[in-house]
N, C-alpha and C positions, 0 to 999 in steps of 0.2 A: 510622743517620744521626746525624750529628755534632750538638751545639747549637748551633754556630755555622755549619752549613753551610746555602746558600743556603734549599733547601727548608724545612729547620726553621724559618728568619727567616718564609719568607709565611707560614708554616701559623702561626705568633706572632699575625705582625701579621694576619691573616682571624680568626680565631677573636675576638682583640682588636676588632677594630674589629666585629664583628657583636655583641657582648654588649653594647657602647657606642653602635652604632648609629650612629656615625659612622666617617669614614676615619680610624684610629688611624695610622696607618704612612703615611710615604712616601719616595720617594729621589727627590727634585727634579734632580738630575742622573747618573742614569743611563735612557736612556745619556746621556755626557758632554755638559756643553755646551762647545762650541769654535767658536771664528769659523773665516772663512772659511781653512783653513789649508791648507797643502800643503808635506808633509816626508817624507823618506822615513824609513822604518824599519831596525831592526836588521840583515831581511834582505837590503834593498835596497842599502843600504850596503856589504855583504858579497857580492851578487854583481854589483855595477857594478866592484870594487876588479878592478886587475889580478890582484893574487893570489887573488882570489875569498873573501878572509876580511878580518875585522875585530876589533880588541880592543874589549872592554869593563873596565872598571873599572866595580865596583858598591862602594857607601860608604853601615856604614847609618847611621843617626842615635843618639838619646837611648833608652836604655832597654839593661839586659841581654841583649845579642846574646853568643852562642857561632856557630859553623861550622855546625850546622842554621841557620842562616839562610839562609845561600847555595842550600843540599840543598833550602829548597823558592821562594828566590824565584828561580833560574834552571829548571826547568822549567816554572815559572808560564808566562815569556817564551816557553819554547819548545814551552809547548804550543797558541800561536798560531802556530806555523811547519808548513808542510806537510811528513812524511814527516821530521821530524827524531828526529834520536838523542842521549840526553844523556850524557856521561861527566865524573862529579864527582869532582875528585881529592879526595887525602886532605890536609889542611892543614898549613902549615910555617911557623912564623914566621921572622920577618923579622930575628928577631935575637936574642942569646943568652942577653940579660937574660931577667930572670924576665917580667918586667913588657912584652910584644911585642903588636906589632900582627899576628895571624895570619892567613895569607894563604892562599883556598882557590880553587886552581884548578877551570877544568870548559870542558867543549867540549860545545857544540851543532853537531854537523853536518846540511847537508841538501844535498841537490841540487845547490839554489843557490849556496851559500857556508857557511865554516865560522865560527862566533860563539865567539871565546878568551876567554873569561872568568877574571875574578879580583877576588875578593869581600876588604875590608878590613875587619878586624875589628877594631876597634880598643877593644873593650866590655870586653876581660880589664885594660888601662891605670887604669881606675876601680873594679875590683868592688873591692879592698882598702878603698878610700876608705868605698863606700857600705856596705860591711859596719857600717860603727861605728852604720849606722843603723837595723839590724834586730833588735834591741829595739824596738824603734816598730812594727813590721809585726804587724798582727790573724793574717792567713795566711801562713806564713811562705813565700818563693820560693826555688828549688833556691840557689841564692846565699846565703841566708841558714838553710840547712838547718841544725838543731844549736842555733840561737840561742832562748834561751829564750822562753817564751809570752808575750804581752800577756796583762797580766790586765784590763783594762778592758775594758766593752762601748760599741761605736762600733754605730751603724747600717749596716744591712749596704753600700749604696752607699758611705755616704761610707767605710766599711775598705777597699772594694776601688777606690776613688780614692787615698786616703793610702798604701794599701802598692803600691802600680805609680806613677802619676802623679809621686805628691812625694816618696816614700821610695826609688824605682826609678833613676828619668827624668829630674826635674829636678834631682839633685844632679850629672848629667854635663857639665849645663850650667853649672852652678857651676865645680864641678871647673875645668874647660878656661879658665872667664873668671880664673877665678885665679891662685893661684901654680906651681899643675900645667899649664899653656899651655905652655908653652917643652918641656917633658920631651915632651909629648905630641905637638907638633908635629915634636922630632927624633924620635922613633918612628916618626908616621906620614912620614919623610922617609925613612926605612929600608926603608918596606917601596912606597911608592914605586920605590926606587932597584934594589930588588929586582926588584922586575915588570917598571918601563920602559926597564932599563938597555942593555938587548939587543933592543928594539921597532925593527923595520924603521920607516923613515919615513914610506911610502910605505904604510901600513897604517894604514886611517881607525881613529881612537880615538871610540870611544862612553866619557861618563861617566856614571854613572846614579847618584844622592846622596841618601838621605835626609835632612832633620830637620837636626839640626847637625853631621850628615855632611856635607853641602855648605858648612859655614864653616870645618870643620876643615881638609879636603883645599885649599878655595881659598886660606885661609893659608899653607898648608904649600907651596905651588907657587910664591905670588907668592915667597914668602921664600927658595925655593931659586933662583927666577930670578935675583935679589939677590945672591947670592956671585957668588966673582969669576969675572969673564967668563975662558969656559974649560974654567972645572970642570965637573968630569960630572955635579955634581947641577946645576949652568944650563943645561946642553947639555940633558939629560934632563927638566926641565921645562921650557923654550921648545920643547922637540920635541912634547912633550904637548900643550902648548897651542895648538903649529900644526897638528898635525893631528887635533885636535878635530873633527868634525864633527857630532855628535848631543850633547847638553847637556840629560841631564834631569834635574830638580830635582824631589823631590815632597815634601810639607808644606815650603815653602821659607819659613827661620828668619831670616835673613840681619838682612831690614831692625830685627826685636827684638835681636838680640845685638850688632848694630851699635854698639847704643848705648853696649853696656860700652866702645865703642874709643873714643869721643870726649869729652873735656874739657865742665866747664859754660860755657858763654857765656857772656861778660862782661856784667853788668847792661845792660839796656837795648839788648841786641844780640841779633837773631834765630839762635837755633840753624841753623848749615849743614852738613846733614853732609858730611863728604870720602867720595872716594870708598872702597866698599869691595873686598874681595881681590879678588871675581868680577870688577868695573867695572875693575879695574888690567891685572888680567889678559888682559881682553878688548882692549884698548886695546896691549900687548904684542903681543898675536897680531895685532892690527892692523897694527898700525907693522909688522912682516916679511913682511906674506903677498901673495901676489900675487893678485888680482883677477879669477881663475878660478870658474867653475862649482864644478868637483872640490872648491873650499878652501872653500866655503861651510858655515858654522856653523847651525844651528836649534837654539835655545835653549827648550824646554815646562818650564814650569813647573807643575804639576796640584796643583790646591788643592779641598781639602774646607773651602764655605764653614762648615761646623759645626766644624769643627775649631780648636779656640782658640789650639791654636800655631802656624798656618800663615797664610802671609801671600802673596796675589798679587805677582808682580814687576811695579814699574812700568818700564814697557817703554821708557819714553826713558832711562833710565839704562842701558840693555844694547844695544837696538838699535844698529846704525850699519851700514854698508856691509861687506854681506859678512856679515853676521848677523841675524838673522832670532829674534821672536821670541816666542812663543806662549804665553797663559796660559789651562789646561783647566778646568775646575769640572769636579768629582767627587763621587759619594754615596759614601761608602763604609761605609757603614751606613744601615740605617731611622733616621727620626728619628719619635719617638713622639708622637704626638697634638700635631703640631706644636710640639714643646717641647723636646724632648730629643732627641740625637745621644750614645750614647756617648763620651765623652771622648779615650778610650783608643784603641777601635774608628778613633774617626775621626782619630787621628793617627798609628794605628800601621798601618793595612791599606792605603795604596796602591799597593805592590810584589804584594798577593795580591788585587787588584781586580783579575778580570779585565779590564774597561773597559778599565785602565791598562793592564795588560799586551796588548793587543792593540795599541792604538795605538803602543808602545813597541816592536814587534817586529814591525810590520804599518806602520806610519806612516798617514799621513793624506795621501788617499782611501787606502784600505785594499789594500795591494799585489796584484797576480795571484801571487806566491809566496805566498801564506800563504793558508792552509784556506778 
């Protein structure tokens, strides 16, 4: 048994809270809290389509991702589907540079319908960057293999926050607000152009975005609608974004990074912010779509309230006609004697919560195709 697998965590928190003698542990939402919602899922979506399948794009967030990312969060999803089979291909980037967003295919088939996946990796764009910062790391990460030792002693917590958290994670976020934005967003504009350049239209698009995976990708789409009408990078994302139907967002970062986009208000004048990529975007796919059933959007946003980088969507800024849109509360770790939620845990595990991953591939009430 793993240390970090399910069973190991109660036999933690039981032994803990019996020597204390009080409730040491608890996960205040799982299962999830969610209003009163109704959306369909990964599979339903894929066996109502005429062709009986559907793409997905998966986008993860902050932190060193390689291509095992994909290898375990798409069978996570399909192992809430009944009778399915997974086929992971082998990964290819998106372009010749050294420096690529790597793009790994994988098919989920069942019964019902076929699930086309393709996972963007866009975490090899910054490792050069975050390299220059592992001298700093107590434990050195395969990323930082070779770089010489920290000679000072840190406490064991705060080492294993400083070398993932801020020496990992938050420099991607820098990265991107910076002078690296522009490079990063034509990367992820390549490997886009790659995956959805040859997407039937008529084949519902699931997005599923981690972290500041879902600011990079909704920059990258408004700004490709943006060129001139025509070209196949506008044609290829107004086609994404109209046949969108599933919109999931988890630790969603949006409204914090937001902030690097907007000017200081003028003395004596209340900050407004404009809108951001997602709210442009939605508003695009608005103005084109016609007012059917089929074209309807659900937008979940799953948030772990322990989670310090994640932030609930407010829903009048994305709602409107023809969108729908739902925000989940999630545990995705114990939080310890009401005090503490891992950090890390809680902003890097909602793609391997199963909670998450059932709703996500089951929809809500929970489908008759799935287990």
């Amino acid at each position: 048994m793993s240390p970090s697998s399910p069973l190991r965590r109660v036999a933690l928190c039981s032994a803990l809270s019996l020597a204390l003698l009080l409730p040491a542990c608890s996960t205040p939402y799982r299962p999830p809290l969610a209003p009163p919602a109704v959306f369909p899922g990964l599979i339903d979506l894929a066996a109502q389509a005429d062709s009986h399948e559907a793409d997905v794009l998966l986008v993860h967030g902050i932190c060193t991702h390689d291509a095992s990312w994909a290898g375990e969060v798409v069978p996570q999803l399909a192992r809430a589907l009944a009778d399915a089979t997974t086929a992971l291909g082998a990964y290819r980037a998106a372009a010749t540079a050294t420096a690529a967003v790597e793009i790994v295919p994988s098919t989920v088939s069942t019964p019902a319908g076929r699930l086309r996946f393709d996972a963007l990796i866009w975490s090899p764009l910054t490792n050069d960057l975050k390299r220059q910062l592992c001298y700093d790391q107590s434990g050195k990460s395969s990323l930082c293999a070779g770089a010489p030792p920290y000679l000072y002693t840190r406490a064991s917590l705060n080492a294993r926050f400083k070398d993932g958290l801020i020496d990992d994670c938050l420099p991607d976020a820098l990265i991107y607000q910076g002078v690296a934005r522009d490079t990063i967003q034509q990367r992820m504009r390549e490997a886009v152009l790659q995956v959805l350049s040859t997407a039937r239209a008529d084949v519902p698009l699931v997005v599923i975005s981690h972290s500041m995976g879902s600011k990079i990708l909704f920059d990258t789409l408004l700004r490709m609608t943006e060129e001139p009408a025509g070209s196949t990078a506008a044609r290829v994302a107004q086609q994404a974004v109209d046949r969108m139907r599933f919109l999931v967002m988890a630790a969603n970062q949006i409204p914090l990074l937001s902030l690097a986009d907007q000017p200081l208000p003028a003395l004596g004048v209340a900050a407004v912010a404009p809108p951001d990529s997602l709210q442009l975007l939605l508003r695009k796919r608005q103005a084109g779509q016609r007012r059917a059933l089929d074209r309807h959007l659900t937008l979940v946003a799953f948030t772990d309230p322990n989670d310090l980088l994640s932030y609930t969507l407010e829903e009048e800024k994305y709602a409107q006609d023809g969108i729908t849109v739902y925000n989940i509360l999630v545990s995705n770790a114990p939080t310890w004697l009401g005090l503490l939620e891992r950090p890390d845990t809680a902003h890097l595990e909602y793609l391997s919560n199963p909670d998450v991953g059932r709703l996500i591939a089951c929809g809500q009430p929970i489908s008759k195709l799935c287990i």
